[in-house]
C-alpha positions, 0 to 999 in steps of 0.5 A: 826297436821292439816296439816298431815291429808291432806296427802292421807296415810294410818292412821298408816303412819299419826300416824308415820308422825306426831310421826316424827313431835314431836320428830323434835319438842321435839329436837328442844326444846332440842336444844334450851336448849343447845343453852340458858342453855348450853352455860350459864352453860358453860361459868359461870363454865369455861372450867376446871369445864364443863369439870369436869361435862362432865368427870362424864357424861361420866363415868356413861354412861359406866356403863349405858350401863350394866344397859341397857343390850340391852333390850330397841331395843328387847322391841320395837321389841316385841312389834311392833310383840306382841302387845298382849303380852304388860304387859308381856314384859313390866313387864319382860325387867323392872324387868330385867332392874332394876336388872341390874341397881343395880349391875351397880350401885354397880359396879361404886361405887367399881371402883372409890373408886379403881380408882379415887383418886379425892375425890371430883369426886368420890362425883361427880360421886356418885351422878349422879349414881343414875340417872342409876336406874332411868333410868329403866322407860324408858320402858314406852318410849318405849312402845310409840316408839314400838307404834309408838304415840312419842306425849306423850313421847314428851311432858315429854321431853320438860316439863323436859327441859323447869325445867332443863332450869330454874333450871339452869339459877336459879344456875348461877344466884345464883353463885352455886358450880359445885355440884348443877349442878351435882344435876340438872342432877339427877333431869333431870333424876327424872323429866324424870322418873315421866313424863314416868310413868305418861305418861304410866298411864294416855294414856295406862294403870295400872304399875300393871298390868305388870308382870315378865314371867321368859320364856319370860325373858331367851328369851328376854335376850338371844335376848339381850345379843348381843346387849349388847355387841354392846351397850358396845363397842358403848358407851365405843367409843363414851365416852372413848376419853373423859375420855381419853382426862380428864386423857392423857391431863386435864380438860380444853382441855376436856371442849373444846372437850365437846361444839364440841361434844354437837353440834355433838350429836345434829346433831344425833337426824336426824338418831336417830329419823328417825330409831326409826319411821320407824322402826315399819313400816318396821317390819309390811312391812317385815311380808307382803311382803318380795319384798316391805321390800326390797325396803323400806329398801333401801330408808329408808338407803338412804334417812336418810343417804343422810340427814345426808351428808347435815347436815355434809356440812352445819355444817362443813362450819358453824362451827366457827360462830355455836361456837363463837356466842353460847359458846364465845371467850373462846372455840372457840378452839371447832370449829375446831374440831366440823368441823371435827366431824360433819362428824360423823353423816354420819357414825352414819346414816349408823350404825343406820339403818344398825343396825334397819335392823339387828334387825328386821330381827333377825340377830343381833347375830353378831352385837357384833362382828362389835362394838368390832371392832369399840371399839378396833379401838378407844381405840388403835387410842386414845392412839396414836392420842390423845397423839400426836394431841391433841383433833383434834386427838380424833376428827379423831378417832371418825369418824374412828371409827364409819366408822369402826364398822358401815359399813367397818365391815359389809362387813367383816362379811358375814350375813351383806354383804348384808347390806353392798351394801346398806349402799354403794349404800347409800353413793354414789347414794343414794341421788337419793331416796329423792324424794321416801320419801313418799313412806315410808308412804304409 
């Protein structure tokens, strides 16, 4: 990252700049994984069978949530006030991760052997259960993020696209049944794991030398508890209206809804990676100067969220080439409602930095309370909307949802009132902020 050095900035906003830089270059590369292999899986399946795949991707993300427990945002925390303390708190969220994940595990296998009657997505779903205890490695991402050195985390992340990329272009190829696709993103998760692991072991240190603190882990959970919660409600409202839409409509309107979802999530990285590298950085602010905090946390709202209007324009206005030229004729029925989600981004760019400011500064006990908002919001408008608009209907819900839980909720809830000016000030004047960008850096 040559040209970074040039920048007159503190050698720790280098570090954050240039993290910034790979994780844009690590999604980049995702995208092009969708581009290339998601538009082939998704033609060669068709849309009832890439709807099937969608429909177990959902499921198991549910229960993802429970495995998680909150720890990955407390542990990145943590770690960015305690570095000292590295081996300790990474050892602890593992150890809990681990267990939770297993009960997770445990619990998706008792509800489709109660609830779902296919045989065969029972079997489907099994399979990819396993990528939630795999998933426990993501503490040494973590560990990278709380540092602020994305660099490694990076260059897992593209090594793991570019096999997926093959394996399933050699799937297609070879004419293979949905099941081996449902392999391929077990494998994902394997490749993911390893690539962590060795990450950790080779740029930091020893596995071994973590250990378990029972002290820190009460701490740690009581931390975390309700982020759980939030996490919860965040996942059953982002994964509900496709278990939904499989369930009230079928599986071929639910492929469709899944290519506009695709090009959504893609447009989330811009919030999600701006969130995660600044965050570390207004942590160490806050504890200097509570008036420069202030003010960088501002500019960090409105210039992420400013970002996101943009991309939302432009996404919208594009959305019929953006789907045609990728996935085909045959879901061009995607397009419509990809104009209408892409303007989800905007209200995932105030939920997330709304919600990094609650966590560093120690009042998330109340996070809960906004996602089970948003949560009850979505499952009630589901149920209507969907039932009586059809896909679009879900589209609309998801963007009312995400309004709902991430901003309108802030202001019904006093402790976040606070934050609730800024997310407006955000939207209506905050585009005046890009030109303070570098501010974050110095």
């Amino acid at each position: 990252m040559r040209f970074i050095k040039g920048y007159d900035i503190s050698e720790k906003k280098k570090r954050a700049l240039t993290n910034i830089v790979w994780a844009i270059g690590g999604k980049v590369v995702s995208l092009m994984s969708v581009l290339v292999v998601g538009i082939i899986v998704a033609r060669y399946l068709g849309k009832e069978q890439y709807g099937i795949m969608n429909y177990v991707v959902s499921f198991v993300a549910i229960f993802q949530v429970f495995a998680d427990f909150g720890l990955d945002l407390i542990q990145i925390r943590e770690e960015s006030k305690n570095p000292h303390l590295r081996d300790k708190i990474i050892g602890t969220v593992f150890t809990l991760k681990l267990l939770f994940a297993v009960i997770a595990f445990l619990a998706i296998l008792i509800f489709i052997f109660l609830f779902e009657q296919d045989a065969e997505i029972r079997c489907y779903i099994m399979l990819y259960a396993f990528s939630v205890i795999l998933n426990t490695t993501w503490v040494s991402r973590n560990h990278f993020t709380a540092i602020v050195w994305n660099e490694y985390v990076v260059k897992t992340e593209i090594s793991r696209t570019l096999i997926g990329m093959l394996v399933k272009v050699c799937l297609v190829a070879l004419h293979l049944p949905l099941v081996w696709f449902i392999c391929s993103l077990v494998l994902d998760s394997i490749l993911l794991a390893s690539g962590y692991t060795l990450s950790y072991i080779k740029k930091v240190d020893s596995v071994k030398k973590w250990t378990f603190d029972k002290t820190l882990a009460n701490y740690m959970l009581k931390q975390s508890f309700p982020l759980l919660l939030s996490g919860a409600a965040i996942i059953v409202y982002n994964r509900i209206d496709q278990v939904m839409i499989a369930n009230m409509i079928d599986q071929s309107h639910l492929g469709v809804y899944s290519v506009a979802v695709r090009f959504a999530e893609i447009l989330v990285f811009v919030p999600t990676i701006i969130s995660q590298t600044v965050s570390p950085l207004l942590v160490e602010t806050r504890q200097k100067s509570m008036e420069r905090y202030e003010y960088l946390s501002g500019v960090f709202m409105n210039v992420t969220v400013s970002a996101c209007v943009i991309l939302a324009i432009l996404t919208c206005l594009l959305s019929y080439p953006i789907v045609y030229i990728t996935f085909g004729q045959t879901y061009i029925g995607a397009a419509s409602v990809l104009s209408i989600l892409a303007f989800k981004v905007i209200g995932d760019a105030l939920s997330q930095t709304s919600g990094q400011l609650m966590i560093i500064e120690g009042i998330q006990k109340y996070a809960s309370v906004r996602n089970i908002i948003g949560c009850v919001t979505c499952v009630v408008l589901n149920l209507f909307l969907i039932k009586n608009y059809g896909i679009h209907g879900a589209a609309y819900v998801a963007i009312i949802t995400i309004f709902v839980s991430g901003t309108l909720s802030d202001f019904l809830i006093p402790p976040y009132q606070k934050i609730f000016y800024k997310q407006m000030r955000a939207v209506f004047i905050g585009w005046k902020d890009i030109i303070h960008i570098k501010t974050l850096l110095r």
